[in-house]
N, C-alpha and C positions, 0 to 999 in steps of 0.2 A: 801448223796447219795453214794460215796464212801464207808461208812461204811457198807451200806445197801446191797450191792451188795459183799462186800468180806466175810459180814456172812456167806454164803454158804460153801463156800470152808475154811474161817479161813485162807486165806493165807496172803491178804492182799496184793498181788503184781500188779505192774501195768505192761502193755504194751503201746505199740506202734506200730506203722507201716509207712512205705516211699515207695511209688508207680512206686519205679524204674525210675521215670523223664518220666511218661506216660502222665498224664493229666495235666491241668493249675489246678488242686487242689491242688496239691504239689507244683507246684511252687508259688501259693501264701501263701499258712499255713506253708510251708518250705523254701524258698526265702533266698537265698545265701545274706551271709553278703556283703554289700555294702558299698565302701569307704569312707570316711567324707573330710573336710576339718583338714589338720593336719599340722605339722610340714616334716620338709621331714624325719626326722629319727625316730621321740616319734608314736608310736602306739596309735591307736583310742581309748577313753575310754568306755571298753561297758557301754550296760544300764542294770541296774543289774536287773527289774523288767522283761524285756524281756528275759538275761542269764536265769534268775530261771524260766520262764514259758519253755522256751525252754531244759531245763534239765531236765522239770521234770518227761517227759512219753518218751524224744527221743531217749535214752539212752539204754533201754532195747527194745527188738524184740523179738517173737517168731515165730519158723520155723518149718515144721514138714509136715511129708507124712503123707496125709487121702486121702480115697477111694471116690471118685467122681460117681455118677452115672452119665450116660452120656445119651444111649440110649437102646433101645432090643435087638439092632444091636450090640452094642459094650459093653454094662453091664457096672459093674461099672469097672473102671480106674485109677490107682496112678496119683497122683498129686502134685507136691509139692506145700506147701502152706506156706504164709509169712505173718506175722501180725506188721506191724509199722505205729505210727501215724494215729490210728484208720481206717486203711484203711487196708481190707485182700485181696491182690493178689495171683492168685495163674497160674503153669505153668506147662508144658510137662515133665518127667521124661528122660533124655537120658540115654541109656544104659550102663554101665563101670562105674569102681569104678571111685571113686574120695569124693574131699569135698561134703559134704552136705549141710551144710550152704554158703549164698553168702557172700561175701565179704564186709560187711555193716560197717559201723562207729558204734562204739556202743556195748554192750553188746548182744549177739543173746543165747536165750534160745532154745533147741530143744527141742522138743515133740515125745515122740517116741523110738523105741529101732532100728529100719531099717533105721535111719535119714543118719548113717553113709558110709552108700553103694552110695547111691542116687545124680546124679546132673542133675541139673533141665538148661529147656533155661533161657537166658539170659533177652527174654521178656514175661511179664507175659502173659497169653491170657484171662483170665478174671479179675474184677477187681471190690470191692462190698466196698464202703463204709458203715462203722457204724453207721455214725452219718441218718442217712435215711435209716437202714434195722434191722430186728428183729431175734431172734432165740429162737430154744426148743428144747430138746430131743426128743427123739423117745419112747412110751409109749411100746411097741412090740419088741423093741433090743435095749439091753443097749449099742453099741457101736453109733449108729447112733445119727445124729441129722440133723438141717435143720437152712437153712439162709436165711430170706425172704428179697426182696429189691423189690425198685419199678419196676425192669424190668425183674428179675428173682431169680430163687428157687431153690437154692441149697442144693442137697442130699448128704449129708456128711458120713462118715463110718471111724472109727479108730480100730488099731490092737485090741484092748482093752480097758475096760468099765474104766479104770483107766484115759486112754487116754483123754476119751471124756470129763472126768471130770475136767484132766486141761485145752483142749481146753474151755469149754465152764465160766471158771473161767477166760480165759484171754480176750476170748471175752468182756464179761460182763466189766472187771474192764479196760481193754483199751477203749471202748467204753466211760466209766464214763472220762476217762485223759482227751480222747481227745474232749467229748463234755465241757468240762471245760473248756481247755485250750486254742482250736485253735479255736473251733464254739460260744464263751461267746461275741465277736465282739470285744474283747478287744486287737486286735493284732497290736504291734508294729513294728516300724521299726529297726529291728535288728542291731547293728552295736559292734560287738565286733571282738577279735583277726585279724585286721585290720592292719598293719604297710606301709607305703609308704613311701618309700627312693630314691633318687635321689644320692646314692652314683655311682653306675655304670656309670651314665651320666657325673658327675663331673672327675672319672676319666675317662672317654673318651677323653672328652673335656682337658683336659690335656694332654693326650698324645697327642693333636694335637699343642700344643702350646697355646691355646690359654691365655687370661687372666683370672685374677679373676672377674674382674668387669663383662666380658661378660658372664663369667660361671651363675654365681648370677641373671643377669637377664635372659637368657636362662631357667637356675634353675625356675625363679617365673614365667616363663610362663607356664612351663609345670603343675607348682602346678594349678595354675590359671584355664585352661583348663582342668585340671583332678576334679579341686574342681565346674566348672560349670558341669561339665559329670555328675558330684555325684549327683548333685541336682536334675539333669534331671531327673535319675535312680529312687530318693528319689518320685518326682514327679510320674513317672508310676506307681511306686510301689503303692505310694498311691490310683492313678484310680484304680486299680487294684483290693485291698481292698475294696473300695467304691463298684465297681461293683461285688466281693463277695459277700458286703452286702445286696443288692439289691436283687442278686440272689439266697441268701441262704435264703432270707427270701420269696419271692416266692415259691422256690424250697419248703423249709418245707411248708408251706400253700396248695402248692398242691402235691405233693410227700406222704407226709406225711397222708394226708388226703386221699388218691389212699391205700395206705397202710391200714389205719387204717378202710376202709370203702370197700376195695377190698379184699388184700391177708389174712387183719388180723382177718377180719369178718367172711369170706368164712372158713375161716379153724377153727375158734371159738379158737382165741385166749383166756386167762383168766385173763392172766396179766398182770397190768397196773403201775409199780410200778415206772418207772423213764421216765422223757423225754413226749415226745406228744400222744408215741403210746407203746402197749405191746412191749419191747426189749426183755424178756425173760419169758418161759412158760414151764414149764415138764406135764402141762396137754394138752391132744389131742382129737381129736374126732374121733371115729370110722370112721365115711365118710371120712376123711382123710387119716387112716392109710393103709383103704381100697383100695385105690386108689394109695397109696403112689408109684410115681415113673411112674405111667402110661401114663402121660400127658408130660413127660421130652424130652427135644432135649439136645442135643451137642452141649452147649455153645461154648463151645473151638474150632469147626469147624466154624463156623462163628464170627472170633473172629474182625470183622468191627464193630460189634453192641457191643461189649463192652468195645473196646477198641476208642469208639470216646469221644475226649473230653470233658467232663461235662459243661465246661462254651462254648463252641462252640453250645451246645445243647440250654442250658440256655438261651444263648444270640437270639439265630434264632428265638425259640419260640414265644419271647418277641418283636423282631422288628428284620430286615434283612437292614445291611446295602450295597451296592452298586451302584460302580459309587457316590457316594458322596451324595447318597440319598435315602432318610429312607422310607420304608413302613410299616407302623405298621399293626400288627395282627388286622384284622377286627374284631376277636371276642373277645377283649377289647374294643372299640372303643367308644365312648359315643353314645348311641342312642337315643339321644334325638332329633333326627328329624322323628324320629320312636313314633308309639302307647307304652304306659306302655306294660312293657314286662307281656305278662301273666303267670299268675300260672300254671303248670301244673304238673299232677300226677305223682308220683315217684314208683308205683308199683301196679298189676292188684288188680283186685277186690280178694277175700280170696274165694277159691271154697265151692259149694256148696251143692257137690256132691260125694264123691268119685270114682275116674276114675279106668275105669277096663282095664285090660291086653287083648290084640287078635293080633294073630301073622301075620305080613306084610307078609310072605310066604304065609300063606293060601289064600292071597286074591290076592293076582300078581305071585303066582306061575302058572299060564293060560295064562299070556302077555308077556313074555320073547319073545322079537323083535320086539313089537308093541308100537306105540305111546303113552307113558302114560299119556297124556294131555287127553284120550277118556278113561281112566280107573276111577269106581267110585272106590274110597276109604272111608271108615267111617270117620267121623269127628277125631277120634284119634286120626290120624295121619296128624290132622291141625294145623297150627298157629292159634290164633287169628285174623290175619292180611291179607289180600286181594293181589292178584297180584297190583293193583292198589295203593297199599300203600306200599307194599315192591320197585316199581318204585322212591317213595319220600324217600325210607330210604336209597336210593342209592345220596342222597343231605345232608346227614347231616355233612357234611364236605365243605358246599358252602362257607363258608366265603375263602376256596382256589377260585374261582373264584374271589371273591371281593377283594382279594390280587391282584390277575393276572388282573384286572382291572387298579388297581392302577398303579402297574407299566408298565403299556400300555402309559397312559395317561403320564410316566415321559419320555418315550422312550425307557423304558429297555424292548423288545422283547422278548431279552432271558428270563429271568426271567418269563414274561407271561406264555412262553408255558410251562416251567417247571412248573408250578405252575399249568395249566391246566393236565399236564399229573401224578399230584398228585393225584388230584381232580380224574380223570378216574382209577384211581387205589384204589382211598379211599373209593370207592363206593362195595368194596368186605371183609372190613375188619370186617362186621359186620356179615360176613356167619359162620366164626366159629364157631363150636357146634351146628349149630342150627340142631336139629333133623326132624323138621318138617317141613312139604310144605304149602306155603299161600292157601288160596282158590281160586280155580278158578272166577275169575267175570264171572257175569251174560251178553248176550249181552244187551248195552245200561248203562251197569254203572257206577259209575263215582266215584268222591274221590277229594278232594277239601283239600288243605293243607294252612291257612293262616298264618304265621307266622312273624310278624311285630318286634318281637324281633330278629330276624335274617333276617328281610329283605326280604324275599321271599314267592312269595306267587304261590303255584304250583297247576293245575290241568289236569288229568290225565282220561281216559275214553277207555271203551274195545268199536273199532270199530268193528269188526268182530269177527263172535264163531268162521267160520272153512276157511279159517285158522284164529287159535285163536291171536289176534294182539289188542294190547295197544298201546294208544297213549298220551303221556305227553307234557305238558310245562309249563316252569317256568320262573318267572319275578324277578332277583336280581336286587342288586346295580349296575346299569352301563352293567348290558348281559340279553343275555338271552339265555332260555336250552330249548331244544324239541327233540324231537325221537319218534320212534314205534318200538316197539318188537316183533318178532313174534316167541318163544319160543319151537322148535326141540327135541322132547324129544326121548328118545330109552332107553329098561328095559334089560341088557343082565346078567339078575337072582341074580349077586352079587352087581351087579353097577348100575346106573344111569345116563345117559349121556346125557348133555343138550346143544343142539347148539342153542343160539341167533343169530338170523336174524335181523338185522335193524340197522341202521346208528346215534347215536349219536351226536347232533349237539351244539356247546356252540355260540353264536354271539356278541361280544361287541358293544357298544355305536358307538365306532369309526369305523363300520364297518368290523373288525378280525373277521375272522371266522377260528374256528378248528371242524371236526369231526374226529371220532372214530369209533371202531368197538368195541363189546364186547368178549372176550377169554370163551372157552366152559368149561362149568363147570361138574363135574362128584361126582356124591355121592356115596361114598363106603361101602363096607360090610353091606349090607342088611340084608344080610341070619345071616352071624357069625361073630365075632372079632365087635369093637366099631365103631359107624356111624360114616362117616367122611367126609368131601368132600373138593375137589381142585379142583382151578383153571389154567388153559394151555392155551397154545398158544400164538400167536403174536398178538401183539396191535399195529395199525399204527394210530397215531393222527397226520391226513393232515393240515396245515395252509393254507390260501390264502396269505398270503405274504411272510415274509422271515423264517420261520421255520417250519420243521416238527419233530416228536420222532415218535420213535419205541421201543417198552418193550418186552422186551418176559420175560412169566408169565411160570415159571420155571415145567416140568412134573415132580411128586414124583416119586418117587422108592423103591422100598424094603429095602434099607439100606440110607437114603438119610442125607447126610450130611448138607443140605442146605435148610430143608422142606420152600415151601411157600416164596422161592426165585423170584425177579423179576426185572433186570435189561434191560439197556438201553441206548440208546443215541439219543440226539438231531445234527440234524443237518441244514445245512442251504440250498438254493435254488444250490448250485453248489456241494452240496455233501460232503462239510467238518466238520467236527466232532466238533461240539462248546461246550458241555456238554455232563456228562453220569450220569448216574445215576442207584442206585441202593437201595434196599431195601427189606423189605419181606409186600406182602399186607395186609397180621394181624396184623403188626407194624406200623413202618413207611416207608418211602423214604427219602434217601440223593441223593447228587447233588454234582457233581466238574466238576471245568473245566479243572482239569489238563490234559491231553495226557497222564499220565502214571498210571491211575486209573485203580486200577484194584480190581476183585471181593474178592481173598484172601488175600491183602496186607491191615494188620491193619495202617500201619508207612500211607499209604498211604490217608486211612479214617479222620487222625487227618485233613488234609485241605477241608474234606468234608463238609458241611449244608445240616441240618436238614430241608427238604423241607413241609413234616406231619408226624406227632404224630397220633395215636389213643387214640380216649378219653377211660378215666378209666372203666372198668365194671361197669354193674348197679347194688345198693349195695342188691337186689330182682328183681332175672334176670329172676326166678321162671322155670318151667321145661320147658320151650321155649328159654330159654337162649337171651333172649331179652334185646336189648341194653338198656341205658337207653331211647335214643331219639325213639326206636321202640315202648316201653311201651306208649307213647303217641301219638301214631298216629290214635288210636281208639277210644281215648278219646273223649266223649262228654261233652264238659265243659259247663258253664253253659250259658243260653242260644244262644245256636250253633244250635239247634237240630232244632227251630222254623226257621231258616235262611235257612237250608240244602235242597236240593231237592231231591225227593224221592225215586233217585237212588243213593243217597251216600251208599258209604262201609257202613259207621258207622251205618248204619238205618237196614244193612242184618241180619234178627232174629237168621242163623244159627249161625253165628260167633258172634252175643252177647252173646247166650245163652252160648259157648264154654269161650268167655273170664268168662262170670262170673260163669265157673265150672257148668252150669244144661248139665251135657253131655249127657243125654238121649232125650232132647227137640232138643238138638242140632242135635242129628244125625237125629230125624226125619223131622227136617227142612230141613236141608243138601238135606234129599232125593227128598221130596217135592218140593224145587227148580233144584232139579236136574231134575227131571221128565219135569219140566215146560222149561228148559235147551232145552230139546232136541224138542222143537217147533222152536228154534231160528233159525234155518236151514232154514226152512220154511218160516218163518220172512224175513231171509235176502233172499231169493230167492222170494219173492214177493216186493222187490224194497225198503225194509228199509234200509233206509243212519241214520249214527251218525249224533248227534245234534250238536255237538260246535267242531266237527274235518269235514276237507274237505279234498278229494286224489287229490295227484297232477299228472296231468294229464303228467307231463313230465317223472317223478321217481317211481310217483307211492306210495310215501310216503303220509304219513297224516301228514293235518299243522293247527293248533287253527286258526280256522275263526272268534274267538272274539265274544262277547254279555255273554260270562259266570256271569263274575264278574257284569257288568251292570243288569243283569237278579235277582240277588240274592239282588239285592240292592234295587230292586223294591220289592224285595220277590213275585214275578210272576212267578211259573212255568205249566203254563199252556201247555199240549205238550206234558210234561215229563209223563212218561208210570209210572204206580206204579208195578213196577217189580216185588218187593219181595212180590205183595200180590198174592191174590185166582187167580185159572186162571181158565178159562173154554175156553175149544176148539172149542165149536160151535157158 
């Protein structure tokens, strides 16, 4: 491997890299010599198979300023950058001469001819291991190059193409060290250059008079309790290890797999020559180069999110411990008191049609300050997917509930509502890029979600066209979820601005109740620049016992250092601050309890948890940018269709025809039920009430009055209007 990778360059050198004492990765692939049992003056013998692993990549480092793209706002930016121990750090530039290189043990190589002016902070602010990220040249400018990882993309730029050549030669050949040395599982317990002396004490104890015989045993008790200390140390050390192991093999099983079926797919990696996934590539794709740099934030400004501890992440994911008691992730969990988990499809049908171009100005350049819930639009600018079914994609992250279950039932509260107010945040991570709007439902239709591999089984139904208002509920593990929306929309020519009405409600087994409110969401650049949209405002999730949170869901800005920000804090019935919390809704959310958490202090993230993760993109997300769990929600699997009543989403002609690309069929169905749409006023003003939802005569809300699931099991639906077919008005 080694060999194969220094062909390139002919030089044959290795590096390394040391992470500054940022993350517990270092301290266990790096783990400071620890004492043995010894004589009080003869030094520890090392072990010479751990000496020579340990000599053989930590020795040398490379250092060296490249050009960072950052954002629009701030372009690209010097960086100083550090390669030890397969890990590249990199950090802020300060002004004034000085050294260039830090102060490392070791041999340090610079890259560069400006190395010499430059001193960098002291703590890095981002931080990319090797052993889990990939790189390539830039096919367009010989100085650049790019470094892919599972959480981010970094655009690289050197003085000179000479430059780039030996960064990307130390990349490659430190990557080879350090997946050999430190990730082979084959790590010892270090014990060399080690000496323990008891000469100071011996003469202490002398100058006080004392004897020899007392010195001597004096003497062998401190050996004694230094040589139990040791064992102790030898003992963590080894948890410690163990739980690497564990973790790095997780880690690679889905890291690596997020990589290779995410960043490395999407960018059309080529090559596949060492390790799980393409680590190196000088070919590119046009859609790439095209776009290169477009989609980038400033890492460095938010540097909580990269500077949180790997095994801290690793370990939350996997099970959270507190209070002396474990909740494991629900979505490991054995499901075997659940139906076979079903198959379902990984990406739409392959279109049928080729889709034509028509410009959203020409057709909502007329509604600028009007409701655009009473604007028709062409199918083009649909999803395949229904208000009604974008209601259940705001659930694919319920197993947070079934957590916050659990620890209801141990007594941990806290925990619960944190874990609710993940869940209420997790429900927006899926809007990114999405270019399109679902379809308006029809009044009286409905959307039926059974999903027995996940526990939940949800249904959803539009009680009223004007105002236009949905109504859901869902039955998990030990709660249950309900609400109504009633969806505020205003066009003001470049934007989009959508205020939700209705009350989110979660109820556990044991009684806990928390609701919600939903923050307004806004779609940007219509007319010109790239579609985008955010979410704002404040989130208040009420308890009925001892806790409530508030989030505020960050407004963007022109230059925003913190795009897609959202913190918070929990507090209790007398108003004292028990948690906060923070995170971005396209990501994830963390959680501390400390009193001195704060939003830009990295030092202060390392004692944070990982509360949610967003799962991986889907590896055919197709020009809907549809997650994976969204791709199936329109699915009709196989016999579903005979069960369904025949106001399900999935049975509407216009949006089959659209998923499976006939986009001409589509828009004229679109129109056809749009026409039949505008009786439904009519409808409801001659005394039609919803079938499986009832208003509550105190709030005014809609609540499941039950008989759905019973209904379908009978396969009776007698009652049920056939919505999507012929209508006649007489």
């Amino acid at each position: 491997m080694t060999q194969s990778m220094s062909g390139r360059g002919g030089s044959g050198r290795g590096y390394g890299l040391h992470h500054h004492h940022h993350s517990a990765l270092c301290c266990l692939s790096a783990a400071p010599p620890l004492p043995g049992d010894a004589t009080p003056t003869l030094p520890l013998a090392p072990d010479p198979t751990a000496a020579a692993a340990a000599a053989s990549g930590a020795a040398v480092a490379v250092e060296g300023v490249l050009h960072k793209w950052t954002n629009y706002g701030r372009g690209w930016r010097e960086r100083w950058f550090s390669l030890r121990d397969g890990v590249l750090s990199y950090s802020k530039i300060r002004a004034g001469a000085g050294a260039g290189a830090a102060e490392e043990d070791g041999e340090v190589r610079l890259i560069g001819s400006r190395v010499g002016g430059a001193r960098h902070t002291e703590k890095p602010t981002g931080v990319v291991s090797l052993k889990v990220s990939a790189f390539r040249e830039s096919k367009s400018d010989d100085r650049r190059f790019y470094i892919f990882s599972p959480t981010k993309t970094l655009h690289l730029k050197t003085d000179s193409k000479d430059d780039r050549v030996v960064w990307i030669e130390a990349l490659i050949l430190a990557r080879s060290v350090y997946s050999l040395r430190s990730l082979s599982g084959r790590v010892t317990f270090v014990q060399c250059d080690v000496s323990i002396s008891t000469t100071r004490l011996r003469d202490r104890m002398h100058q006080e008079g004392l004897n020899e015989n007392l010195i001597q045993d004096c003497e062998q008790i401190v050996l004694s309790e230094f040589s139990s200390y040791r064992k102790q140390l030898k003992r963590r050390y080894e948890d410690y290890l163990s739980l690497f192991g564990s973790c790095r093999h997780n880690f690679e099983e889905g890291k690596d797999e997020s990589i290779t079926q995410g960043e490395l797919t999407r960018n059309d990696f080529s090559s596949s020559r060492h390790g799980n996934f393409s680590e190196y590539s000088t070919t590119e794709s046009d859609e790439f180069e095209k776009n290169d740099g477009g989609e980038l934030t400033c890492e460095e400004e938010t540097p909580f999110f990269d500077s949180v501890d790997y095994f801290i992440e690793s370990n939350n994911r996997s099970s959270t411990m507190l209070s002396g008691q474990e909740v494991v992730d629900t979505q490991t969990q054995d499901s075997s008191d659940r139906l076979p988990q079903i198959r379902r499809r990984t990406r739409l049908p392959e279109p049928t049609e080729k889709e034509k171009g028509i410009s959203l100005w020409s057709i909502i350049k007329d509604s600028v300050g009007k409701d655009l819930t009473r604007v028709c639009l062409p199918v083009y600018f649909n999803e395949p997917l229904s208000s009604l079914q974008k209601c259940f994609e705001d659930l694919e992250y319920s197993y947070l509930l079934d957590q916050a279950y659990q620890y209801g039932k141990m007594g941990n509260s806290l925990m619960r509502i944190l874990k609710v107010a993940a869940f209420a945040v997790s429900g927006y991570a899926s809007s990114v890029a999405r270019p399109c709007k679902p379809f308006n439902p029809l009044l009286g239709e409905t959307y039926e979600a059974d999903y027995p591999d996940r526990g939940v089984r949800f249904f959803a139904e539009k009680v009223s066209h004007h105002p236009m208002l949905i109504a859901c509920h869902c039955e998990g593990k030990g709660w249950k979820f309900w609400g109504d929306s009633n969806l505020k929309s205003k066009f003001w020519g470049q934007s989009i601005q959508v205020e939700p009405v209705g009350i989110l409600t979660v109820e556990f087994d044991d009684g806990e109740i928390f609701q919600w409110n939903k923050v307004t969401t806004t779609i940007h650049n219509l007319i010109l620049g790239k579609l985008y949209c955010s979410h704002h405002g404040t989130m208040h999730i009420k308890g009925n016992r001892q806790y409530s949170c508030k989030l505020k869901f960050k407004e963007p800005s022109l230059l925003d250092r913190n795009p897609r920000l959202v913190q918070g804090f929990v507090e209790d019935n007398d108003g004292n601050k028990a948690s906060f919390l923070i995170g971005k809704w396209d990501e994830s959310m963390y959680y501390s309890n400390s009193d001195s958490f704060k939003v830009r202090s990295a030092d202060q993230l390392k004692g944070a948890s990982l509360l949610w993760e967003k799962n991986k993109p889907a590896p055919n997300p197709t020009r809907y940018n549809l997650s994976s769990f969204a791709i199936t929600l329109n699915e009709l699997t196989p016999g579903l269709q005979e069960k369904l009543p025949p106001t399900d989403s999935r049975l509407r002609p216009d949006q089959r025809h659209l998923e499976n690309g006939e986009y001409e069929k589509a828009n004229a169905e679109k129109l056809r039920l749009e026409r039949r749409q505008r009786m439904s006023t009519k409808l409801q003003d001659n005394g039609w009430k919803p079938r499986w939802f009832e208003q509550d005569t105190d709030d005014g809300t809609y609540r499941y009055k039950g008989g759905y699931w019973e209904t379908r099991e009978k396969g009776r639906w007698d009652g049920c209007l056939d919505i999507f077919g012929e209508f006649s008005e007489t």
